[in-house]
N, C-alpha and C positions, 0 to 999 in steps of 0.2 A: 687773928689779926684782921681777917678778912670779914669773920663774922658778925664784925661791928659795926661792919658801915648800913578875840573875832579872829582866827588867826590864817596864817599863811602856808602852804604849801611849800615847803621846801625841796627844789629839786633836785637830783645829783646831777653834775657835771659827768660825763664821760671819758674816755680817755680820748689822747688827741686823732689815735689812728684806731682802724677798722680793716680785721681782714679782709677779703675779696668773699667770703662766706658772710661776710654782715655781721659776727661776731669783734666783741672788744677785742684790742689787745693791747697787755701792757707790759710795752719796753723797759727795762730796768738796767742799771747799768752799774756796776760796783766798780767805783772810781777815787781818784784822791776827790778832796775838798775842804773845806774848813768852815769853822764856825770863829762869832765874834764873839768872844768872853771878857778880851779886858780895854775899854774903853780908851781911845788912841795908840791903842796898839795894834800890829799887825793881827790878822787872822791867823786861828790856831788850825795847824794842816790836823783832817781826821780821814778816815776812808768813811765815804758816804754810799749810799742807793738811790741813785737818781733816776729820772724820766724827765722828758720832755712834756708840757713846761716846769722848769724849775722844781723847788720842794712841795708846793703845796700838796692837800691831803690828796690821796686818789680817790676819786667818789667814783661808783659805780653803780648799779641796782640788782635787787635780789632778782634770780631766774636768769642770768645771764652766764653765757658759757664763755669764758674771760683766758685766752689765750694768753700768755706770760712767755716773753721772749725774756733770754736771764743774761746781760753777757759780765766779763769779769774783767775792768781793764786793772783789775793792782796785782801787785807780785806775790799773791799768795794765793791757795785755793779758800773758795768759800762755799756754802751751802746755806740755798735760800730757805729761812724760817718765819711760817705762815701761820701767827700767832689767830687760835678759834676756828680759822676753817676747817671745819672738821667732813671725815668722811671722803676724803680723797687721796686714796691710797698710792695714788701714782706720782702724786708732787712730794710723798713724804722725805725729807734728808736723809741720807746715809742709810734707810732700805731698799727705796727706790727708786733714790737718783744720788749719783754718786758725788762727790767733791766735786765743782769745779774747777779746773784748774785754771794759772793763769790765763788770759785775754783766750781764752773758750768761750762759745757760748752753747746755750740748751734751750728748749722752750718745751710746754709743758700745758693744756688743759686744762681749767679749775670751772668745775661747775658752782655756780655763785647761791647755794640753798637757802642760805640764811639770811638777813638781812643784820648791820649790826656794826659795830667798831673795833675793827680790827688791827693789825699791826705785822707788818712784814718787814724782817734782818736778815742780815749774814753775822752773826755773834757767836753762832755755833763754835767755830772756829775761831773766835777774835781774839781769845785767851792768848796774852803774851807777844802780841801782834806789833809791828812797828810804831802805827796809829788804833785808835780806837775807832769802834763804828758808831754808827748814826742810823736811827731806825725810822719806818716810813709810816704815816698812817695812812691803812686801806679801809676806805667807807662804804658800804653797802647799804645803798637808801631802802628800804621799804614800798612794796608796792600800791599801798594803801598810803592815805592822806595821813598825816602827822603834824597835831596841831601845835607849831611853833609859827614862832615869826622867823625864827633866824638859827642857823645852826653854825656853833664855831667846833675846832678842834683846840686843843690845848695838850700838846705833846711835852714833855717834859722828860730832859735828860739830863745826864751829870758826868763829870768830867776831873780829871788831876792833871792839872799843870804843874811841871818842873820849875824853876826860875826863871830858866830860859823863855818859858812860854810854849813848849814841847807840852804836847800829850801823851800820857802813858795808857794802856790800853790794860781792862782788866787781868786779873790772874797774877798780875805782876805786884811786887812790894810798891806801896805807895808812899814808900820815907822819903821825909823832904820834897813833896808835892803840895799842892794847893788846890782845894776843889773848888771848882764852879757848876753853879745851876743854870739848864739855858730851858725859855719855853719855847718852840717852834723855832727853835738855831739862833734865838736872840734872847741877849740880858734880861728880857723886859718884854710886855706885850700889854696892847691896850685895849681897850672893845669900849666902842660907846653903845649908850644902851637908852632907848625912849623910854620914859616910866610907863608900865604897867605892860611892857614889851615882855612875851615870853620866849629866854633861850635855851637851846639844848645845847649844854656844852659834854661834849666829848673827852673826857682827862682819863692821859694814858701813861702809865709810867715806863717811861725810857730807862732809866735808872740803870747803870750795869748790874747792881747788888743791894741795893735800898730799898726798905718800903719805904715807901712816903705817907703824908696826911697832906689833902688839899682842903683848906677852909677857904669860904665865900662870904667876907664880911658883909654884916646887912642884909642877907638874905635868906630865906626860908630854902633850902637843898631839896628837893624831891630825888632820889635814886628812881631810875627806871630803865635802867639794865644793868648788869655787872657783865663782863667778858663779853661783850657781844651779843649777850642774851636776854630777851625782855624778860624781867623782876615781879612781881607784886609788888606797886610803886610805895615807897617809905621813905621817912623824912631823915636824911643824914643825922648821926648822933653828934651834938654840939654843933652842926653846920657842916662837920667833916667826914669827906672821903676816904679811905685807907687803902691805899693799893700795893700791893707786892711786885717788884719787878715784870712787867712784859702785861702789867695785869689794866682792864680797861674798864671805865662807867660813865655811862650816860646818866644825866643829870638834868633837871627843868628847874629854873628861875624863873619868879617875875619878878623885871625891873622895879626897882624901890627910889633909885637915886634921883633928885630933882635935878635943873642942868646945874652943872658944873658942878657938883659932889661926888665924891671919888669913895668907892668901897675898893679893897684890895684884895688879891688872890692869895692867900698867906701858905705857903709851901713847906713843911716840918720833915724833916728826914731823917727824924732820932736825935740831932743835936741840938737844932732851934728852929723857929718858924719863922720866916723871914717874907717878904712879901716878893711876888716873883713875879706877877700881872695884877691889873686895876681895872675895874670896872667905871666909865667917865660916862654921869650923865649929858645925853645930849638938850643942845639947845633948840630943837624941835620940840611942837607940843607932844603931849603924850599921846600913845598910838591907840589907846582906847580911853574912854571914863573909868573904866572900873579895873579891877587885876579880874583875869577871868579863875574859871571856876576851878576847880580840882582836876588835873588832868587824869583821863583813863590808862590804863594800862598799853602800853603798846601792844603790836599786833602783833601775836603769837609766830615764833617762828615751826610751829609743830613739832617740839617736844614733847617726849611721854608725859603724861600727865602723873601717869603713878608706875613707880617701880615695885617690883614683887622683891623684896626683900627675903621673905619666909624663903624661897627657891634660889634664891643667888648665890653665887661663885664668892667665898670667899677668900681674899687673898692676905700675910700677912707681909707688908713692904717695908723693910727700916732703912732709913734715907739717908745713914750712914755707919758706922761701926767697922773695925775689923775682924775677920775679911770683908771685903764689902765687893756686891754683883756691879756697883759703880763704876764706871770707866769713864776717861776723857773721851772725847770724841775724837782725838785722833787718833786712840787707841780700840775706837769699839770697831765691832765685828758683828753684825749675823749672823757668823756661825757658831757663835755662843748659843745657847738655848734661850728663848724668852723668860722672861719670870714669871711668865703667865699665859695661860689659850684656851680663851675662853669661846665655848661656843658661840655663833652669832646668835643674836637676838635675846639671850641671858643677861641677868641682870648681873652687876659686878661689884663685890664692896672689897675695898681694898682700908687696911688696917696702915695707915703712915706714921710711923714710929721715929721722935727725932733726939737722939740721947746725944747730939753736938751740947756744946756750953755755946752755943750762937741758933739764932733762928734760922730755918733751911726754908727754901721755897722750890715746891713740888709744881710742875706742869706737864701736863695730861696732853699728850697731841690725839689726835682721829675725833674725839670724844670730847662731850661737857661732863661733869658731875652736880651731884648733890652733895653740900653738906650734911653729914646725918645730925641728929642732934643724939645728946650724949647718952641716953638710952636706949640707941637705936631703933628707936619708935616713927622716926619722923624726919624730916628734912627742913633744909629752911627755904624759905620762900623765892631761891634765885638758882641759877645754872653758874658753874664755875668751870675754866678750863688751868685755872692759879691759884694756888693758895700758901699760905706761909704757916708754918707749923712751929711755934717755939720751942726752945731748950727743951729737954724734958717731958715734951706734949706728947701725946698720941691723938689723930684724928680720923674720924670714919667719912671714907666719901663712897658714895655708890653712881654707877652707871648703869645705861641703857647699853649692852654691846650691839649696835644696829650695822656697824660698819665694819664686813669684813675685810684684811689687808695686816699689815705691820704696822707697827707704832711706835715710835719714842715715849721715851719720860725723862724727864730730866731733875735732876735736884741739887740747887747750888745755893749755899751756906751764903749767910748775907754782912760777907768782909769783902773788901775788894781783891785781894788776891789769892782768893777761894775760885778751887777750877770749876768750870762748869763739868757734872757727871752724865751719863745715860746710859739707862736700858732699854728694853723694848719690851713690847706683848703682842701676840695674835689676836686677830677674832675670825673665826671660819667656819 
C-alpha cells in the first residue's frame, strides 16, 4: 500500500518557552477538549495534547536538544508516542518511561537528528477510553534553505459519533456510530495559493485505523519525503498519496489555479473520496512568470546509503496468528524476551507475514526501514518507519541497527475495534 505512492525560505517557528540552558522546551499537556464535526452543533468532547499556543504544528529545527515537559490532566494513564524520532532510547514508551499516570508529570530530552514531519500521541493506551485522542504535528525544519514559498501542514483524523454526538474511542465496537473526517480539528480547510507559488505540504494520517489516499486536484504531486525521511523525489501515482495510519509525506506543488478557481483536496479511506480541503486561487498577481524548475531532492538526513544485506540478521515476524508474541499494551512486559537483538550496527531484515482476512499496519519505533523489493535484490527509493502489509502478503524490510536501547513494534489490523498489539527488540 505504501509502495505505491525564485523561492523562499521557510522558517521554523520555535516553541514559546526556553530553558535557562538556551534549549527549547515543549510543554504538552493531555487534557479534555473537542473538536467541531457537525455544523451548529456543540463541540464533540475528545482528549487532546496541547501546548501553548493552541493546536498549531510544533515547528522546531534539526540539531536542537528539545526538552519535553509531559503532564497528564485526564483520568487515565497515558504514554507519550513519538512517531519517526528515531534513536532515543530514553523517551521510548513502556521500556523506558513508564505509563503516566493520572495529573503526573515527567520530562524527558530528545536530541532533534533528523529534520522532517513528524507526529506525537498518547494512543498507546486510547484503546477502549472514555473519549478518543487527537494527535499533534511535530516539524523539524531543516538546516539548510528549502526552496518553497510556503509550508502548510494538513493533519487528518477521523472519528465515530454516537447519535447523541458522543465520541467513542478505538478498540471499541463501532455499531450505530457515524464517522467523521476532520483536517487540522476542522470540517474543512482552505489554503489560498498565487499561481506558479511553490507548496510543501505536509499530510499526515491521524486516522485511528484507516489508510487513507490524498489526491490534489489540478496538480502535478512531487513526493519528497515519506515518514520524515527525504525520498528520491517522484511524482504521486494518479496525483495520490497513500498513507497508512500515524504514517507522514511531504509533498511539492506548483500553483496552477487563476484567482478565484478552486481545486479540491479529495480524501479516500476505502469507502469514497470525498473532498475534505480546497485549494483557492488568490487574487494577487502571480508570484513568479514562470512555474520554476524541478525541485532537488531534499537535504540528506544521513542515512546509510547502502545496507549489506549478504551479512544481516534475519528475522521471521508474523503480525498475527495463534499463539501470538502480540500483546496489548496494557498487558506488555519487558520481561518477556524481545523477539529479537540484534547486534548494534548490523544490518536487519525482518520477514512481516500478515495471514489476518484484514490489512495490518506494522510500525518500527528507534529505526527507519527499507522496503526490500521482492527478490531481495534492492530497496526502493525512500525510508519508512510505517507500512501496511495486506491479507495474505508477506513483506521484506531491512534496517541499519545504528541505535542501541529497547524498542517497540506495534501491529494493529485496520477495523476500528482492532486492539493496538506490541513487542519489542534490542540493539547492543
Amino acid at each position: 500500500m505504501i509502495a505505491g505512492l525564485g523561492a523562499a525560505l521557510v522558517v521554523p517557528a520555535l516553541p514559546s518557552r526556553t530553558a535557562a540552558s538556551g534549549q527549547p522546551v515543549l510543554a504538552l499537556r493531555a487534557k479534555a477538549g473537542a473538536v467541531s464535526l457537525r455544523p451548529g452543533q456543540p463541540a464533540t468532547p475528545i482528549s487532546s495534547l496541547v501546548t501553548t499556543p493552541g493546536y498549531a504544528p510544533l515547528r522546531l529545527k534539526r540539531g536542537d536538544a528539545l526538552e519535553v515537559q509531559l503532564e497528564n490532566e485526564t483520568a487515565a494513564p497515558i504514554a507519550l508516542n513519538l512517531h519517526g524520532i528515531d534513536g532515543v532510547p530514553a523517551s521510548e514508551p513502556l521500556l523506558a518511561r513508564a505509563p503516566l499516570a493520572a495529573n503526573a508529570k515527567d520530562s524527558f530530552t530528545i536530541p532533534l537528528r533528523h529534520a522532517g514531519t513528524f507526529m506525537c500521541d498518547v494512543k498507546l493506551f486510547n484503546d477502549g477510553q472514555a473519549l478518543p485522542s487527537s494527535g499533534r504535528a511535530l516539524i523539524v525544519g531543516e538546516s539548510e534553505m528549502v526552496a518553497v514559498d510556503r509550508d502548510e501542514v494538513l493533519l487528518f483524523e477521523d472519528w465515530r459519533l454516537r447519535p447523541d454526538g458522543t465520541a467513542i474511542a478505538p478498540g471499541s465496537d463501532p455499531g450505530g456510530t457515524t464517522p467523521f473526517r476532520s483536517v487540522n480539528g476542522q470540517l474543512t480547510s482552505e489554503i489560498l495559493t498565487r499561481l506558479h507559488e511553490r507548496l510543501r505540504l505536509r499530510l499526515i494520517n491521524g486516522f485511528q485505523r484507516s489508510v487513507i489516499a490524498v489526491k490534489i486536484e489540478n496538480h502535478d504531486v512531487q513526493v519528497m519525503a515519506l515518514d520524515g525521511q527525504p525520498a528520491e523525489p517522484f511524482p504521486a501515482r494518479n496525483g495520490a498519496v497513500v498513507l497508512a495510519p500515524g504514517a507522514r509525506a511531504d509533498v511539492f506543488i506548483d500553483a496552477t489555479l487563476p484567482a478565484g478557481a478552486v481545486a479540491s483536496v479529495l480524501l479516500h479511506d476505502g469507502t469514497e473520496a470525498r473532498p475534505i480541503a480546497r485549494l483557492v486561487g488568490s487574487k494577487e498577481p502571480p508570484l513568479r512568470t514562470a512555474q520554476l524548475v524541478a525541485a532537488p531532492a531534499l537535504p540528506s538526513n544521513a542515512l546509510p546509503a547502502q545496507l549489506d544485506l549478504k551479512g544481516a540478521m534475519r528475522v521471521d515476524l508474523p503480525l498475527n496468528g495463534t499463539p501470538s508474541s502480540w500483546v496489548v499494551p496494557e498487558t506488555f512486559s519487558a520481561s518477556v524476551p524481545p523477539a529479537f537483538h540484534a547486534k548494534a550496527g548490523r544490518s536487519v531484515v525482518l520477514t512481516l507475514t500478515n495471514r489476518a482476512a484484514t490489512a495490518t499496519i506494522f510500525h518500527l519505533h528507534g529505526h527507519h526501514f527499507r522496503l526490500l523489493d521482492r527478490l531481495d535484490d534492492g530497496w526502493k527509493p525512500f525510508w519508512l518507519d510505517t507500512l501496511g502489509v495486506e491479507p495474505g502478503q508477506t513483506q521484506l524490510i531491512a534496517f541499519a541497527a545504528d541505535y542501541s536501547g529497547r524498542w517497540l513494534m506495534e501491529a494493529t489490523a485496520t477495523y476500528w475495534a482492532a486492539p493496538r498489539r506490541l513487542q519489542w527488540y534490542s540493539v547492543g
